[in-house]
Kinemage of the C-alpha trace (Angstrom):
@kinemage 1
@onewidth
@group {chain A} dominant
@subgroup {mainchain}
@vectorlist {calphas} color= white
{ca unk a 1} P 0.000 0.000 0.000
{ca unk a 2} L 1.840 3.048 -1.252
{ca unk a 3} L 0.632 6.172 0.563
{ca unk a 4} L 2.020 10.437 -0.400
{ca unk a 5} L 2.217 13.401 1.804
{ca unk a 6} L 1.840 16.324 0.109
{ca unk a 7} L 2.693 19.889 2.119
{ca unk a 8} L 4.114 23.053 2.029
{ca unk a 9} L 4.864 22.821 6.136
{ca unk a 10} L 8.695 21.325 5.862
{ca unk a 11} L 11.744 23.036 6.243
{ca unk a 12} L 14.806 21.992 7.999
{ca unk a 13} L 13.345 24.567 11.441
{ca unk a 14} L 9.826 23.102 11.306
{ca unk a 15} L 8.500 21.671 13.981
{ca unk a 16} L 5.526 19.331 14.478
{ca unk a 17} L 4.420 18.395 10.910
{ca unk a 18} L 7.937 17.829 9.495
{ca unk a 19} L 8.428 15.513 12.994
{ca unk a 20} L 4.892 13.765 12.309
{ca unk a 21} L 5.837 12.877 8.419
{ca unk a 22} L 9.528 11.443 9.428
{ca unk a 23} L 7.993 9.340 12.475
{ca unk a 24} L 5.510 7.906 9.745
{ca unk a 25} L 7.777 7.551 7.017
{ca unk a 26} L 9.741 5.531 10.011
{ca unk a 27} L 7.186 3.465 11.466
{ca unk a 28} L 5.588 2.703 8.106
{ca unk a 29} L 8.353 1.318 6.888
{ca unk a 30} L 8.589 -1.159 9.778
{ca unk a 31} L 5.509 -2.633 8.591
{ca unk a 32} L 5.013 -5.107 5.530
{ca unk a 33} L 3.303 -4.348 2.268
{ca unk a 34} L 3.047 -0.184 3.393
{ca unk a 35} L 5.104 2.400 1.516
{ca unk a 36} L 5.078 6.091 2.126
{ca unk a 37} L 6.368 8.855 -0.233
{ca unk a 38} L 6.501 12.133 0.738
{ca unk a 39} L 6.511 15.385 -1.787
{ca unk a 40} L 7.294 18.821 -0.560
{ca unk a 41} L 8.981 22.254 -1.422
{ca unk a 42} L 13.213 22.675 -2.606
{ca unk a 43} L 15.314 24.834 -4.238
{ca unk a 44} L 14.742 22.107 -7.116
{ca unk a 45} L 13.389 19.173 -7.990
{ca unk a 46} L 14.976 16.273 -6.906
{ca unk a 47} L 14.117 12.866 -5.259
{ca unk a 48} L 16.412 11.095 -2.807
{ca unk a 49} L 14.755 7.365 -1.658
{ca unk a 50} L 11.167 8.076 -0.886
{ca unk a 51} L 11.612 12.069 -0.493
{ca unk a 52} L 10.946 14.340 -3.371
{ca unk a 53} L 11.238 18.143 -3.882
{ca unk a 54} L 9.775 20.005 -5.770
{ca unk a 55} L 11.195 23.897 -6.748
{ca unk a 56} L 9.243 26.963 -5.021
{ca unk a 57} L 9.293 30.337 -3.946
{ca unk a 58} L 11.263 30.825 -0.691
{ca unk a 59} L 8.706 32.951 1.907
{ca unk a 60} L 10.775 35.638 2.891
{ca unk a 61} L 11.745 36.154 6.471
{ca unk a 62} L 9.481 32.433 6.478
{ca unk a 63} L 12.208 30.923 8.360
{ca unk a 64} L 13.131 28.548 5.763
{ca unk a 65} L 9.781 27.438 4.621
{ca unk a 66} L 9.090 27.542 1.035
{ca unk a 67} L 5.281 28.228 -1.219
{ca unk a 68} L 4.305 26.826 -4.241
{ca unk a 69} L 2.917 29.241 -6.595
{ca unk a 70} L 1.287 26.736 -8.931
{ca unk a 71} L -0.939 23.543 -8.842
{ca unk a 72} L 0.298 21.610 -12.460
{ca unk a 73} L 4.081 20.469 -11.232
{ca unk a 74} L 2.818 19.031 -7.837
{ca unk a 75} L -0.247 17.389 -9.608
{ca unk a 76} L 1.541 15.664 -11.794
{ca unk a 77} L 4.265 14.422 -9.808
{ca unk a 78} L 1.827 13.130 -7.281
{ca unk a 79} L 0.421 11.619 -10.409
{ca unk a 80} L 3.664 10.147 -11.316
{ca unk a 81} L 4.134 8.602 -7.966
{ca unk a 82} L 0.838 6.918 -8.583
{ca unk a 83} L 0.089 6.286 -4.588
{ca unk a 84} L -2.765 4.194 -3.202
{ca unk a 85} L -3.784 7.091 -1.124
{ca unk a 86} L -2.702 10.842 -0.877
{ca unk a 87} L -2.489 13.316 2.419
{ca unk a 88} L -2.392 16.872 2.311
{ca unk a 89} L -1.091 18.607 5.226
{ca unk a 90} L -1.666 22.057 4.151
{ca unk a 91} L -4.556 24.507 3.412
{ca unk a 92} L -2.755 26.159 -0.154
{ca unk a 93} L -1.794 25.410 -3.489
{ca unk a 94} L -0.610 21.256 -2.974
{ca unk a 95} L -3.730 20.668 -1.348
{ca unk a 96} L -5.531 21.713 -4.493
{ca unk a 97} L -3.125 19.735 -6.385
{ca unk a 98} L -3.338 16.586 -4.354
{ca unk a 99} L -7.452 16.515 -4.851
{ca unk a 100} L -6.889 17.145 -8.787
{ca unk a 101} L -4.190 14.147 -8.383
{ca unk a 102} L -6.431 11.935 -6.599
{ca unk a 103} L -9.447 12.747 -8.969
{ca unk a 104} L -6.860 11.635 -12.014
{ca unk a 105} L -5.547 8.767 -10.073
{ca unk a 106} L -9.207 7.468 -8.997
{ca unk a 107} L -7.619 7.176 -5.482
{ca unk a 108} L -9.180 8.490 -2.042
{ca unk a 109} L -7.403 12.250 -0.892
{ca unk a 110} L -7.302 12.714 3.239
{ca unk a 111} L -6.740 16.401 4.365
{ca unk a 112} L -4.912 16.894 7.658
{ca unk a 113} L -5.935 20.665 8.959
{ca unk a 114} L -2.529 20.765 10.790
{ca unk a 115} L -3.173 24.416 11.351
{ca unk a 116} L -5.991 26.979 12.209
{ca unk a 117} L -5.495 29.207 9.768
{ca unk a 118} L -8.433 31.680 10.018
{ca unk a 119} L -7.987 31.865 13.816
{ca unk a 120} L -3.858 33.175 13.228
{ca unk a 121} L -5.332 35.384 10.252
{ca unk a 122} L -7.807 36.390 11.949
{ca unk a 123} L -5.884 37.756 15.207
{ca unk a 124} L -3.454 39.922 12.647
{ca unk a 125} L -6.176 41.031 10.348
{ca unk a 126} L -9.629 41.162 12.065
{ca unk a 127} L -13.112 39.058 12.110
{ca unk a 128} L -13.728 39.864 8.444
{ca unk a 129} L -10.595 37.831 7.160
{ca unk a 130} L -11.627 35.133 9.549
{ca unk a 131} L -14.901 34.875 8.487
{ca unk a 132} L -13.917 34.573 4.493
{ca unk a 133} L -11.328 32.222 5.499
{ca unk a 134} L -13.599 29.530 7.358
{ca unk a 135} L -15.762 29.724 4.357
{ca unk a 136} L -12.628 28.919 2.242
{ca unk a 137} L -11.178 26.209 4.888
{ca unk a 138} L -15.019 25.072 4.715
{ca unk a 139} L -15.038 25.087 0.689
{ca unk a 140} L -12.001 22.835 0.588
{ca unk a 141} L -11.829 19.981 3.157
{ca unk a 142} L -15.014 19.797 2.399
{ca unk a 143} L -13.688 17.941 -0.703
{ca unk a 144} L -11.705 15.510 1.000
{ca unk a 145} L -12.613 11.777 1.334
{ca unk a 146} L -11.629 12.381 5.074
{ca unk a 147} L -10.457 15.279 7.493
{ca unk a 148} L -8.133 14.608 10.085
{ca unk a 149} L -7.363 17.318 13.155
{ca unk a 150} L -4.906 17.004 15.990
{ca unk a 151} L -7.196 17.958 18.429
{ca unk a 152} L -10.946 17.631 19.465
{ca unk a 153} L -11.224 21.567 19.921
{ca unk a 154} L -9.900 21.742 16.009
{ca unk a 155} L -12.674 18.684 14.898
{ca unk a 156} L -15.452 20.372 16.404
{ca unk a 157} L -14.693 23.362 14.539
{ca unk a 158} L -14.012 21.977 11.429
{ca unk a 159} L -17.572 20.242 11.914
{ca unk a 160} L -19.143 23.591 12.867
{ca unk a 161} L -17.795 25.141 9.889
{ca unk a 162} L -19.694 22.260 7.554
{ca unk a 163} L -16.912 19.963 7.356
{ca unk a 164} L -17.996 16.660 7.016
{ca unk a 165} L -16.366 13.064 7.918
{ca unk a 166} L -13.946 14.799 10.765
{ca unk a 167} L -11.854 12.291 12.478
{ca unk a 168} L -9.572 12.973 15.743
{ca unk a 169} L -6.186 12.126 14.566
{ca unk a 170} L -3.802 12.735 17.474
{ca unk a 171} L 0.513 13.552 17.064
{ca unk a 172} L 2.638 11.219 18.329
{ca unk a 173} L 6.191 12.269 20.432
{ca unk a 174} L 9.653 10.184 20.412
{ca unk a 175} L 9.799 8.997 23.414
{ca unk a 176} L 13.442 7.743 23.167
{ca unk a 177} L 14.798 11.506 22.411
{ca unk a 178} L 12.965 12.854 24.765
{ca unk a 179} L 13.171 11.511 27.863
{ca unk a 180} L 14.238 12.018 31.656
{ca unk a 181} L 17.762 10.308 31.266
{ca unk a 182} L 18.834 13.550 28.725
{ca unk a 183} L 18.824 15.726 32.027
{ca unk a 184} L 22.643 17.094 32.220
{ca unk a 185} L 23.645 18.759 35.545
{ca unk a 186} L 26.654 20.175 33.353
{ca unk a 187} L 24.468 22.379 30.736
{ca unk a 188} L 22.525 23.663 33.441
{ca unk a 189} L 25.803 24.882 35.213
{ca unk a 190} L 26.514 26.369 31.963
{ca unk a 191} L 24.232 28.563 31.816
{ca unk a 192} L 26.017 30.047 35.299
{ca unk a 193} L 22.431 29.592 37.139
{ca unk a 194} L 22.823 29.588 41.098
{ca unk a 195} L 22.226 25.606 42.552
{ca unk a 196} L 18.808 26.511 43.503
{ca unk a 197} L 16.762 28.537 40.489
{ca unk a 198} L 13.566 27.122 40.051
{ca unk a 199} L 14.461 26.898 35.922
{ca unk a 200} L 11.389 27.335 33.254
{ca unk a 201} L 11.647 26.960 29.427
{ca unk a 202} L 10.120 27.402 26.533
{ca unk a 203} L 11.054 26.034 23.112
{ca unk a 204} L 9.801 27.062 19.369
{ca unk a 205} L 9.490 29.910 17.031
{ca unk a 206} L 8.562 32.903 17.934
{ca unk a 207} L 5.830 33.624 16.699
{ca unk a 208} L 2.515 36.017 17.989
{ca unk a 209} L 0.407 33.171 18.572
{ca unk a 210} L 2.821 31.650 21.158
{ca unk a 211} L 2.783 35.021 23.584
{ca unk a 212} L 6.015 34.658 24.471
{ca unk a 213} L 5.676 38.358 25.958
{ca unk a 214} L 3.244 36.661 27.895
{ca unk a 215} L 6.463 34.414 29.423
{ca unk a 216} L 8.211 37.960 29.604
{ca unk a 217} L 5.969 39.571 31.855
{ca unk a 218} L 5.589 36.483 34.313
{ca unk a 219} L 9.108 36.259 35.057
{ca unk a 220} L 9.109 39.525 35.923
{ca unk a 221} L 6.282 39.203 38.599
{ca unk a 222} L 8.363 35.489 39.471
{ca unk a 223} L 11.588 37.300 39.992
{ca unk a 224} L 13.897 35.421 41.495
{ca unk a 225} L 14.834 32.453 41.785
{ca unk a 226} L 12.717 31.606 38.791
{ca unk a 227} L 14.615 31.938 35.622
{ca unk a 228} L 13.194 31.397 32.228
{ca unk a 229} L 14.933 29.670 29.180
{ca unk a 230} L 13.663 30.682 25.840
{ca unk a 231} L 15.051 28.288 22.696
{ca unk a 232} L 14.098 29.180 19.261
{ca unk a 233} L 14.792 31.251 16.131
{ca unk a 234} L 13.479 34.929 16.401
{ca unk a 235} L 13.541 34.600 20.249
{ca unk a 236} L 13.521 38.214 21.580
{ca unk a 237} L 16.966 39.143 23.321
{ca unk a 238} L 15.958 42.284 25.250
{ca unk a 239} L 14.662 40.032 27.975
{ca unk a 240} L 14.639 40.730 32.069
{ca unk a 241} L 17.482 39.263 33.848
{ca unk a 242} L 16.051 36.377 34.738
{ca unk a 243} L 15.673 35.248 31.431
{ca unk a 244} L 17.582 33.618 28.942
{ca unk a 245} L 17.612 33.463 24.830
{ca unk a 246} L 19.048 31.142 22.545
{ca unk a 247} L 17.764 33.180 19.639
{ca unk a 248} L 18.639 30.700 17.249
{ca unk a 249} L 17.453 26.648 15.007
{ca unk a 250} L 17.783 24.190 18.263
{ca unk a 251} L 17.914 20.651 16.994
{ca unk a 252} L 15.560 18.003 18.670
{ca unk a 253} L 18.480 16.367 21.068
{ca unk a 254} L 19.406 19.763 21.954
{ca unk a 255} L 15.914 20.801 22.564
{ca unk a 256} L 15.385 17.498 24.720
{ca unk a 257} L 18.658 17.733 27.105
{ca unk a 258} L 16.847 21.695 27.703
{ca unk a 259} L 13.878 20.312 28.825
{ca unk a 260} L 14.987 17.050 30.717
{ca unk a 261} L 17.201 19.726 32.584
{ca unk a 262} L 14.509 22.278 33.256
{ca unk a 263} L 12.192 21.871 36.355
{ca unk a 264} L 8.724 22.610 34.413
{ca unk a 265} L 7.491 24.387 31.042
{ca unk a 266} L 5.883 27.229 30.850
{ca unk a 267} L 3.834 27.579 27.286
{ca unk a 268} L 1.259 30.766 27.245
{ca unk a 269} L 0.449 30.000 23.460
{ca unk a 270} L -3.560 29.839 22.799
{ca unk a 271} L -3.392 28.689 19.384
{ca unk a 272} L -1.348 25.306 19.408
{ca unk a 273} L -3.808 22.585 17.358
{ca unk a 274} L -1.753 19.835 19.264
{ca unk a 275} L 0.778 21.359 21.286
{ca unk a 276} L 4.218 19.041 20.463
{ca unk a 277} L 6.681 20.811 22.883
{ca unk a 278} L 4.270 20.728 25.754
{ca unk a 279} L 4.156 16.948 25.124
{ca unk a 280} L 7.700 16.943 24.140
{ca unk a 281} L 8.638 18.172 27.494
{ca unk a 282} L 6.444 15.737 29.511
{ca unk a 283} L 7.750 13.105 28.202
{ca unk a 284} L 11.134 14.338 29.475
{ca unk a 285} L 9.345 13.978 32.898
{ca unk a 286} L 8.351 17.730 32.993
{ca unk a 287} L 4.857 19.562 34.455
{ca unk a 288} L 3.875 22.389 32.267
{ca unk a 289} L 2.153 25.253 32.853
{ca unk a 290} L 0.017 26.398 30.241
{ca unk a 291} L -2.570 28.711 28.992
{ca unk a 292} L -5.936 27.198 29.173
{ca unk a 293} L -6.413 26.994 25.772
{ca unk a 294} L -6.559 24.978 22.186
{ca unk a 295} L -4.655 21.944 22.564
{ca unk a 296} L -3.170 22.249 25.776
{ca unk a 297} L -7.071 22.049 27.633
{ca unk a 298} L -6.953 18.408 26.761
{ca unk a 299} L -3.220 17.231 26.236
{ca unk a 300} L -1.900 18.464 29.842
{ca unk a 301} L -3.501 16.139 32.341
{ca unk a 302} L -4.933 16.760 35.529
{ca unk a 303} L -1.968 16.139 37.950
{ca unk a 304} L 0.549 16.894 35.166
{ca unk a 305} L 0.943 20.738 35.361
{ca unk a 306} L -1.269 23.545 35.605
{ca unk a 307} L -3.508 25.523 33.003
{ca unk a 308} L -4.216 29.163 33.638
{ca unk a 309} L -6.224 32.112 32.335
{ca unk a 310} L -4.728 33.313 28.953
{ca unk a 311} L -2.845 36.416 28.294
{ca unk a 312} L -3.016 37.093 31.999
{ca unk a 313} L 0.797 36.539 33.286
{ca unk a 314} L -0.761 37.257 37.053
{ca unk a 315} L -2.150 34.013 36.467
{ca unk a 316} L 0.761 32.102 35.376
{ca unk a 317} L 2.652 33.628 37.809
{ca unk a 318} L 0.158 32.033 40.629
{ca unk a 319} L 0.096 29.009 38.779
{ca unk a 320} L 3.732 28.522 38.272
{ca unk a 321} L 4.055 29.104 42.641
{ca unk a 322} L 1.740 26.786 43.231
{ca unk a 323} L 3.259 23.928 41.233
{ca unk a 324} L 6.686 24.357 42.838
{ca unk a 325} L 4.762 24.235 46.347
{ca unk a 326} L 3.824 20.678 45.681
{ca unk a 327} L 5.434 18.037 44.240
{ca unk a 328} L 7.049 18.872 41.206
{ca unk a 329} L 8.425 15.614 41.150
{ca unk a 330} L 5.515 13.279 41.021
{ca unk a 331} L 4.038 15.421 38.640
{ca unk a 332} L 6.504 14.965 36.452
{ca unk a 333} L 6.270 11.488 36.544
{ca unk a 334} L 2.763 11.423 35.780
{ca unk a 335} L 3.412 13.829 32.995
{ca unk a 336} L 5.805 11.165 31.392
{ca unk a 337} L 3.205 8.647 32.287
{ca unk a 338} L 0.700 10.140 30.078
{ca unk a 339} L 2.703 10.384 27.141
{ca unk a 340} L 3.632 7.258 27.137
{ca unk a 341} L 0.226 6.008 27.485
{ca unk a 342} L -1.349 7.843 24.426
{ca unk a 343} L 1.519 9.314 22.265
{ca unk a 344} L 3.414 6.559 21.630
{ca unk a 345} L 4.353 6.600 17.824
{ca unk a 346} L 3.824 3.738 16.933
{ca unk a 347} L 0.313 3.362 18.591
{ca unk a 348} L -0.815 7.048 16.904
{ca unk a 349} L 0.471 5.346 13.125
{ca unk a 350} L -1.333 1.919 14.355
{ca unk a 351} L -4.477 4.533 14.530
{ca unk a 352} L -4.149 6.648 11.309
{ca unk a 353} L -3.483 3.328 9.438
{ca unk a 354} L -7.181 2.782 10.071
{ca unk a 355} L -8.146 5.409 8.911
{ca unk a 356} L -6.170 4.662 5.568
{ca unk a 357} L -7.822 1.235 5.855
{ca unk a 358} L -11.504 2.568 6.023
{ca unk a 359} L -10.880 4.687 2.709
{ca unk a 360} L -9.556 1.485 0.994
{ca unk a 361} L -11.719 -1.065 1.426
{ca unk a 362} L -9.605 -4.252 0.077
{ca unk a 363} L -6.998 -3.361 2.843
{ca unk a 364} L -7.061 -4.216 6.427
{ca unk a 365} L -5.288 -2.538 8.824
{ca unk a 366} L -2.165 -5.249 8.268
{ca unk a 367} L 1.049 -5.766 11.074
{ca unk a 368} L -0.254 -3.612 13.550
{ca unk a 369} L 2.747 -2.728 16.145
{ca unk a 370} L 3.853 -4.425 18.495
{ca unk a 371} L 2.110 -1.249 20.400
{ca unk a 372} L -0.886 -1.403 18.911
């Protein structure tokens, strides 16, 4: 069963897509009779094993990320692929392309609404740009055989919006990279932090969504000896003394000895459709305190951090107190617990392969994992 990803959302500083098409490609592979291609923008067009490129314009100031200005090359190299099944993972010109592929092909197209695009339009440009852009988020995975979303809060309004055949469609986290054993007492000390700061960190792009002067603002209420780590291109670098900014592309194991060296995450974003890091960091045995909001309402658990009002950093001040009064410890641990319990790669794949399966009628769901 040969399946393609199609999207616009890869580039070598993206975050949770790129990491949700390589952990496919990866557990895919593991299992017989299942092949996975996966198409996205280059400087040209190339194909190395199962990964092609395709040429298109580089966004400017996009932090690597590339858009295609024109549906007839990415049609008909998904067409030339000839796969079973084709995914789009992006609301623009491939997902266009991939439903004029699959039309050609006679094969069943799956749209995965990674993203809430009218809700970040919206917040730069007003309610009348959100309004015309659920109607055209409405207009096109409504043409899908199946929509998949991240979260429940993204389904329902998908299915508000007139979607039909919605399916939850949970991430998945690497459990191996990011773990408790890549704390290191050493990068801590580099960072010249006094033995007892209570450290915090956030890691991304910065971006408005994630209200990182939201973070700003709380550590200056925390003072000391809370300290704040911020990890990600574009980070701001006038920051109060208490903070720190590594302003620049962290790879994932750098990322993951961060947060396995941190003492709890603090994440004030309210537009995160799944909300990797925050997962990324429990499963390196880390609470997180988050805005309750998108994502984060239903991926940190009860026992497992703390949510708090949005925007207000009085809030996550209080709430970031009261989860170093108890114990920050266990809650870790029952952070980790949770991940491992429903974000498991392999399980997540074990799930989207039946959704594949229900689109394709001849195949069953075949060498489910060993997690499954």
């Amino acid at each position: 069963m040969h399946i393609a990803d199609v999207t616009m959302f890869h580039a070598p500083a993206s975050g949770g897509v790129r990491t949700y098409l390589q952990a496919k490609q990866r557990c895919l592979a593991e299992r017989p009779g299942w092949r996975h291609s996966l198409l996205v923008p280059g400087p040209e067009r190339d194909s190395l094993a199962e990964l092609h490129t395709l040429p298109a314009w580089r966004l400017p100031l996009g932090q690597g990320y590339r858009f295609p200005l024109r549906r007839a090359p990415w049609r008909e190299r998904l067409v030339e692929l000839a796969p079973d099944l084709i995914e789009a993972g992006d609301p623009y010109v491939s997902a266009w392309a991939a439903l004029e592929a699959g039309q050609r092909l006679g094969v069943p197209v799956v749209g995965f609404y990674h993203s809430d695009l009218p809700r970040l339009m919206g917040d730069r440009f007003g309610p009348a740009v959100r309004r015309r852009l659920q109607r055209y988020v409405a207009d096109l995975y409504g043409r899908f055989d199946r929509v998949l979303a991240p979260c429940r809060a993204m389904a329902e309004r998908l299915v508000d919006w007139g979607v039909k055949d919605v399916r939850l469609q949970p991430l998945g986290v690497d459990l191996t990279t990011f773990h408790p054993g890549r704390a290191d007492p050493a990068w801590r000390a580099a960072l010249g932090l006094p033995e007892h700061t209570r450290l915090l960190v956030f890691a991304g792009r910065y971006s408005r969504e994630k209200n990182v002067d939201v973070l700003l603002r709380t550590l200056r209420r925390l003072g000391h000896p809370y300290h704040l780590l911020l990890m990600g291109p574009g980070m701001p670098t006038r920051v109060p003394d208490n903070v720190t900014s590594v302003s620049r592309y962290c790879d994932r194991r750098e990322v993951a000895r961060a947060l396995a060296s941190a003492d709890a995450m603090l994440h004030a974003g309210t537009r995160e459709t799944f909300g990797l890091v925050a997962l990324e960091a429990m499963a390196c045995g880390l609470p997180v305190i988050g805005a309750r909001a998108g994502a984060l309402i239903e991926n940190v658990p009860l026992g497992g951090g703390r949510l708090c009002t949005p925007f207000d950093d009085g809030d996550m001040a209080r709430a970031v107190e009261e989860l170093f009064m108890n114990d920050l410890a266990a809650s870790g641990r029952h952070a980790r617990r949770h991940v491992e319990r429903h974000f498991h790669w392999d399980r997540v794949i074990d799930g989207l392969v039946t959704h594949y399966a229900d689109l394709l009628p001849s195949v069953d769901a075949l060498a489910p994992s060993r997690h499954g």
